[in-house]
C-alpha positions, 0 to 999 in steps of 0.5 A: 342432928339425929343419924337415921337409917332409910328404914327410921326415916319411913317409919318416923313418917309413916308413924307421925301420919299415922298419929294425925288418923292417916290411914298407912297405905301400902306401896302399889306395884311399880306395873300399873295396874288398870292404868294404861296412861303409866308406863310406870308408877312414878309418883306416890299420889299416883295410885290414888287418882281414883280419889283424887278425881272423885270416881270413888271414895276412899276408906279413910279421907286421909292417907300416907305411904311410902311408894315405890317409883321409877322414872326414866324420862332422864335417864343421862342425868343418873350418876351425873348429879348428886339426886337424879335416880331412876328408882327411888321412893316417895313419901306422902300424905293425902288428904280427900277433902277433909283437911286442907292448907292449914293443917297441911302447913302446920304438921309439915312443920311439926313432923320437920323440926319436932325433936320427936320426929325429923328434928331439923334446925329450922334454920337450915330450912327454906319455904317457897310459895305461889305469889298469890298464895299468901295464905301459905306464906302466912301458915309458915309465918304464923308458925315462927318461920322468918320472912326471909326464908320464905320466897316466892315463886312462879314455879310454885303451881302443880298442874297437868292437862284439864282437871284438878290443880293448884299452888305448892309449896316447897321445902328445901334443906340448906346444906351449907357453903361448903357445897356452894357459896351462893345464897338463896338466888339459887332457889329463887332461880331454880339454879341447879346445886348441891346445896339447897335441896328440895326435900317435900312438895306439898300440893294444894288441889283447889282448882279444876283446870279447864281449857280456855281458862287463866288461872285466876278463872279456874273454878274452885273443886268442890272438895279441895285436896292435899297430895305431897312427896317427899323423896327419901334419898334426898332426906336420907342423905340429910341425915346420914351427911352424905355428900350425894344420895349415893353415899347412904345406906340406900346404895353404899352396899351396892357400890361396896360389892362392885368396889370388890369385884373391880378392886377400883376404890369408889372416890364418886365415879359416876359409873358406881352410880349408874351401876347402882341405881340402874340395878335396883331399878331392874331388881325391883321392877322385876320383882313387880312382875315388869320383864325384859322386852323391845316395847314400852317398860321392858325396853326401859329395862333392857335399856338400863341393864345395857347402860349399866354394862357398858359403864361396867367396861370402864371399870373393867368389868367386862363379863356379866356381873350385874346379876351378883348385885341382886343380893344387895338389893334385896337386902336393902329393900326386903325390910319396906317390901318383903316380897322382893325376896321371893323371887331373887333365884329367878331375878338372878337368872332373869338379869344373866340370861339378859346380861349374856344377850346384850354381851353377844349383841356387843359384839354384833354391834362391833362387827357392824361398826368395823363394816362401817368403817369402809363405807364412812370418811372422816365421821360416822354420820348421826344415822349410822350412829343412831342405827348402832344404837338402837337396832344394835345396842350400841350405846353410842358411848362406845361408838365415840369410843371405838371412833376415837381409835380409830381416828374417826368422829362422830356426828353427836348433834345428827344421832340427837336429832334422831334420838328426839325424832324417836322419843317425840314418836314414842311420847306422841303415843302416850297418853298425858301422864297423871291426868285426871278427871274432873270432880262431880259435885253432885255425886260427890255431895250425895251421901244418902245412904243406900244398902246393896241387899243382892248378897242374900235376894234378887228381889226387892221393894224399894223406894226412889231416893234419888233421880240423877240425869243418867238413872235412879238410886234406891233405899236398897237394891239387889242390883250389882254394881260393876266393881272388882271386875264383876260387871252389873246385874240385869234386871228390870225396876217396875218392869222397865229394863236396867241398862246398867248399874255403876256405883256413886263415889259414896258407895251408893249403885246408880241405875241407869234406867229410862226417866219414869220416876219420882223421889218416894215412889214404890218400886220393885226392883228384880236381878235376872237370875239366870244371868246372875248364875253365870256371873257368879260361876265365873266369878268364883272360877276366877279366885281358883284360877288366881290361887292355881296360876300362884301354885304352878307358875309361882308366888310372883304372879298376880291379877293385873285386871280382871274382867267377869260376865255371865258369858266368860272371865277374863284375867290379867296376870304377870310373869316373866314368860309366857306359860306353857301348853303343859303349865295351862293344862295343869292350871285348868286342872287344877281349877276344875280338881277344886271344883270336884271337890265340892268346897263350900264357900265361906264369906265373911267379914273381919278386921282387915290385918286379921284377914292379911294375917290369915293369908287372904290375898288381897288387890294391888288395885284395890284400897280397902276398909277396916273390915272387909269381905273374905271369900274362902274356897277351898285353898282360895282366899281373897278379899273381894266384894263380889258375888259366888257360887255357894259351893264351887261344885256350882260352878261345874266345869272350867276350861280356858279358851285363849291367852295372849300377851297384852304387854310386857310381861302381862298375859291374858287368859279367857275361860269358860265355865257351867254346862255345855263347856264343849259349845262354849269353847267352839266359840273360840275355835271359829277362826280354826274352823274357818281355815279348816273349812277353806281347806275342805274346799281346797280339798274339794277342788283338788281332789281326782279319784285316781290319786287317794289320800287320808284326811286326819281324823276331827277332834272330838271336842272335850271342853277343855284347852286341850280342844284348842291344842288339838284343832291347832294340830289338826289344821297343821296336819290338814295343811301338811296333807293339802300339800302333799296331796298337791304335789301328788296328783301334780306328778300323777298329771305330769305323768299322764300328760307326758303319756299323751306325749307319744304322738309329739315326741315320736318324730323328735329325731334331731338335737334341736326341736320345736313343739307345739301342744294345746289344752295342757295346764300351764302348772305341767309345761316345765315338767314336760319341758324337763323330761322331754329335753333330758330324756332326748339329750337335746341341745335347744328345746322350744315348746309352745303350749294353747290354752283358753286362747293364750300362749305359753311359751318356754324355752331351754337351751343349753346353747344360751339363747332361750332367752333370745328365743322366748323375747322374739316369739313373744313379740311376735305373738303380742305378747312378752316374756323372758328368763335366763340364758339356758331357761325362760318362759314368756306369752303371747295373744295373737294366735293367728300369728301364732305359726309364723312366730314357730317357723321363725323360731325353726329358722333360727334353732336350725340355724 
């Protein structure tokens, strides 16, 4: 049997495909990007669900890749079994209703057993399919395969929730006796071993699942589809007769570097497993633009970064080292994905940064479980467990292991029941992953062709060529069909308003528009100008902004989704931190230096490898023909399909107006752009402004003319972020003034209520006193309270206070019976009150009983 490097396998099945008309795709980041169902990308037919679903097209009906994934639903397994891997790769053919199970079958042979290409024995090759599949069977048997090395099974069936499905079969590799001497029952079975191993699944989607529905009622898709993966660790272990996955050149230089920093010789220990798996995962998702974080895929992260670390101890590695294996990744990976290099300097940081946290979060983890061991008996309960693991970090490993020394266990079955309570809240708030919808016959089979003419005019004479129930389409339009974040033009069709325009799965725009039509009629069909004009400004901003968050925050950022109206754009991006006031700055300069400089904006068409050879950037979430669209403006280029300025001077000015976090290591800025950017971005100050208004009124209330203050002066508006910072800095200084300014006319009123004091205080001649004011505001008794008691050196101190038909009582005693003496007067009085021996305060309703409760009080203080 050949021996083939990981990079010869990818090569040999993206070449076969490619030899069969498949066009080659390039992996998707492992962030999704516009799905919120994924957490990760963790299949290959993943990114292309948008054809699997029949809501686009694809430029070329059959497809292959090789895609990076991650999955992490079973994460305890990795290093326990010879397969099981948080990232790995996945290799795929796919085919949009074009060819089908015969040719599926047939160059799923060929590309095996052809000495031109895999080459396997076809002996040591076994077949499964869906019992009532017997076209498979019959495919594999036609081509020479033996009958006992086809088996049937029920596993056999790839569907998810409500739409498309079907029967699979499965390839395995027969590694011999020596791994097991069981025979084909453990594929029969599905018997976990090492010695069948499941190399390729190729899934042929006929179905459309529908609820309600048994399997043999599910109707047939009108376009039936093949979606296959192929794992690459598991074939490369094949062909580099590695006893797991881990002994190829996949990991081997990842163990060999941890070998050298342990001096433990690598003889299989799971821990040089973990360790390998779990820092490729973190290196390669970082470099996709993923960060460390408490949520959803940077938990996932932290969480392996940890695992990691703590299989590192057992191996005597006790401080950070998982940053030093970065290197090794990248040069395992940099040969099928380049751009993980760019950014290894910040990787290496990133992870250390990481590494030093969780080493300090040990040892509060440590520090917690000691205090436990005075409150717990015998075992350390499944909550506190559970606790140490998840608000600490503690894996629960090292819980059992520091129980153990301690001659203590631990209740494994409680902190299970309470790690399933935790993923079944975290799965209940996920959407199904890989999901899809179901097909549209009729838009699917309408191919009439239809031109978009809005490039060039914003009016045309058309004619009806279709009428569907939601709109019509026409011989050609100038309407904008919402696409690449662009929404739909405005306009009108023979005067009657376009609510929308959305683009068929063959490319043709539907108009959503009343029913007034028939096939063949005449019309004229107007784009509102005005609004394509602020369109097409916010459009091309977008494509300067994309190329001045690269140039200031670096090479790794990308568009995560973008959104672009007449009013605004919106633009998803990643990055490890959330940018600067100083970085937002300088990206909106940035943008509007551009624009100053009058670029004019070029668009044309060309072959796409040319445009990638010219430095055209182009979408991860964007699949794209032979030729495509490049649109260059100044330093920007980028292959796009939507409409622009002529020159970026059109666009006239630039200014963001918010960002925030919309997940993990996703940010969202919004901007503005064309005339009157000033009212445009007074628009985002309105809660400033609200809270700025609510303290005029404040102000307004508060203020006495005997106590003076300096208002901040208003910020004049630029049109620019800047506008934002300085609101922000204008409502802290107005809040710092509001409280100031309370506190002064406080002291001004104290003041002048402990002037008015004269006449109560003039008689006080003992160390023990009764007071009785009214109409003084409540907020001042506990200053008056104060003052009179420390500037008369008294003992007890009682004060009655009446108000708008209420008591106040406060009390201070140094004698420690205010408390007693607030309780009686209060209920004396119907009310109550209480407090502290040397201080209380209380109330009372009853003015009538109001004397009898200050005599009483009289009695018991001379007393």
């Amino acid at each position: 049997m050949k021996k083939l490097t990981a990079q010869q396998v990818r090569e040999i099945w993206l070449n076969f495909f490619e030899s069969k008309k498949h066009s080659i795709i390039e992996s998707s980041p492992l962030v999704p990007v516009n799905d919120p169902t994924l957490l990760w990308i963790n299949a290959g037919v993943a990114p292309l669900k948008k054809y699997f679903d029949g809501s686009q097209m694809p430029p070329n009906k059959r497809m292959t890749n090789v895609q990076k994934c991650i999955r992490t639903n079973d994460i305890e397994n990795v290093g326990l079994t010879s397969r099981h891997h948080t990232f790995f790769e996945m290799l795929g053919n796919f085919s949009i209703g074009d060819y089908f199970k015969k040719e599926a079958i047939e160059w799923g042979y060929e590309i095996l057993t052809s000495p031109k290409w895999f080459g396997f024995d076809l002996e040591n090759l076994y077949f499964t399919y869906y019992p009532t599949d017997l076209d498979a069977k019959n495919y594999w048997l036609s081509l020479g395969v033996p009958e006992n090395r086809i088996i049937a099974s029920e596993e056999n069936y790839w569907e998810i929730g409500e739409g498309p499905c079907g029967p699979c079969t499965e390839i395995y590799y027969d590694r011999g006796e020596k791994y097991d001497k069981r025979g084909i029952e453990l594929i029969r079975d599905d018997i976990e071993n090492d010695r069948y191993i499941e190399i390729w699944n190729i899934v042929f989607s006929q179905y459309n699942s529908k609820p309600g529905l048994t399997r043999e009622e599910y109707p047939e898709l009108p376009n039936k589809n093949i979606d296959t993966g192929a794992g690459l660790e598991r074939i490369v272990s094949i062909f580099q007769d590695a006893k797991t996955n881990f002994e190829t050149d996949l990991f081997l230089p990842i163990i060999t570097h941890t070998e050298s920093l342990t001096n433990i010789k690598y003889e299989g220990q799971k821990e040089y497993k973990i360790i390998a798996d779990h820092i490729k995962t973190i290196t390669m998702a970082l470099a996709d633009g993923a960060v460390f974080s408490n949520e959803g895929r940077g938990y996932v992260l932290r969480r392996l970064l940890r695992r990691a670390l703590k299989h590192g101890r057992t191996l005597g590695l006790n401080e950070p080292f998982m940053h030093k294996l970065v290197d090794d990744v990248v040069q395992i990976m940099e040969i099928q994905y380049p751009q993980v290099k760019d950014n290894i300097k910040i990787i290496k940081q990133i992870v250390l940064i990481e590494e030093e946290k969780f080493l300090q979060t040990l040892a509060e983890g440590e520090r917690q479980f000691n205090l436990l061991l005075g409150k717990t008996g015998k075992v350390i309960s499944g909550k506190d467990a559970f606790k140490l693991f998840d608000t600490y970090g503690f894996p629960i490993e090292l819980t059992e292991e520091y129980a153990n020394e301690h001659n203590l266990s631990v209740d494994l079955e409680g902190f299970k029941e309470e790690l399933e309570l935790q993923k079944e809240r975290s799965r209940s708030s996920r959407s199904v992953e890989g999901s899809m919808h179901t097909q549209d016959e009729r838009f699917l089979k309408f191919t009439d062709k239809s031109e978009f003419v809005g490039y060039d005019v914003l009016k045309t004479e058309s004619r009806v060529i279709a009428i569907f129930d939601q709109g019509i389409v026409l011989d050609k339009t100038p309407f904008y069909a919402e696409s690449g974040g662009q929404v739909s033009d405005k306009g009108s069709i023979n005067g009657l308003e376009v609510l929308d325009v959305v683009k068929l799965p063959n490319g043709q725009h539907l108009h959503l528009i009343e029913p007034a039509f028939s096939v063949g009629d005449k019309v004229v069909a107007l784009v509102d100008a005005d609004n394509r004009n602020d369109i097409i400004k916010n459009h091309s901003a977008t494509h300067l902004l994309h190329k001045a968050l690269k140039d200031v925050l670096g090479t790794h950022v990308n568009q995560h989704g973008s959104r672009v109206s007449n009013e605004s754009l919106r633009f998803d991006f990643n990055n490890f931190t959330f940018p600067t006031v100083e970085d937002l700055l300088k990206i909106e300069k940035l943008v509007n230096d551009e624009i100053k400089l009058h670029h004019s904006v070029n668009i044309k068409k060309m072959n796409i490898d040319e445009a990638k050879a010219k430095g055209a950037q182009a979408l991860f979430t964007e699949k794209y023909d032979d030729v495509v669209r490049v649109v260059k403006m100044g330093a920007s280029m980028e292959l796009c399909g939507g409409t622009h300025v002529n020159n970026t001077r059109d666009i006239k000015g630039f200014a963001i107006a918010s960002i925030e976090s919309i997940g993990s290591g996703i940010y969202r800025i919004e901007a503005v752009t064309g005339d009157k950017l000033g009212s445009k971005v007074s628009n985002y100050l309105k809660t400033l402004l609200n809270e700025i208004a609510n303290l005029n009124d404040k102000l307004s209330k508060l203020e006495i003319k005997e106590v003076k203050y300096n208002k901040p002066k208003t910020p004049t508006i630029l049109g620019s972020y800047q506008d934002i910072l300085n609101y922000r800095k204008y409502l802290e200084d107005f809040k710092l003034l509001i409280k100031d300014y309370e506190r002064e006319v406080k002291e001004y009123n104290e003041s002048k209520a402990l002037e008015n004091l004269s006449n109560v205080t003039k008689n006080i001649n003992s160390k023990r006193e009764v007071l009785l004011l009214n109409d003084y505001d409540e907020s001042l008794l506990k200053g008056i309270v104060d003052q009179i008691y420390d500037e008369h050196k008294l003992e007890v101190l009682f004060l009655a206070n009446v108000k708008d038909g209420k008591i106040t009582f406060i009390a201070k005693s140094s004698l420690n019976n205010a408390n007693t003496l607030i309780k009686l007067a209060s209920e004396l009085t119907d009310g109550r009150g209480g407090g502290k021996p040397d201080f209380a305060r209380g109330g009372g309703s009853n003015l009538a009983k109001l004397n009898e409760a200050l005599n009483k009080i009289k009695e018991i203080t001379i007393e």
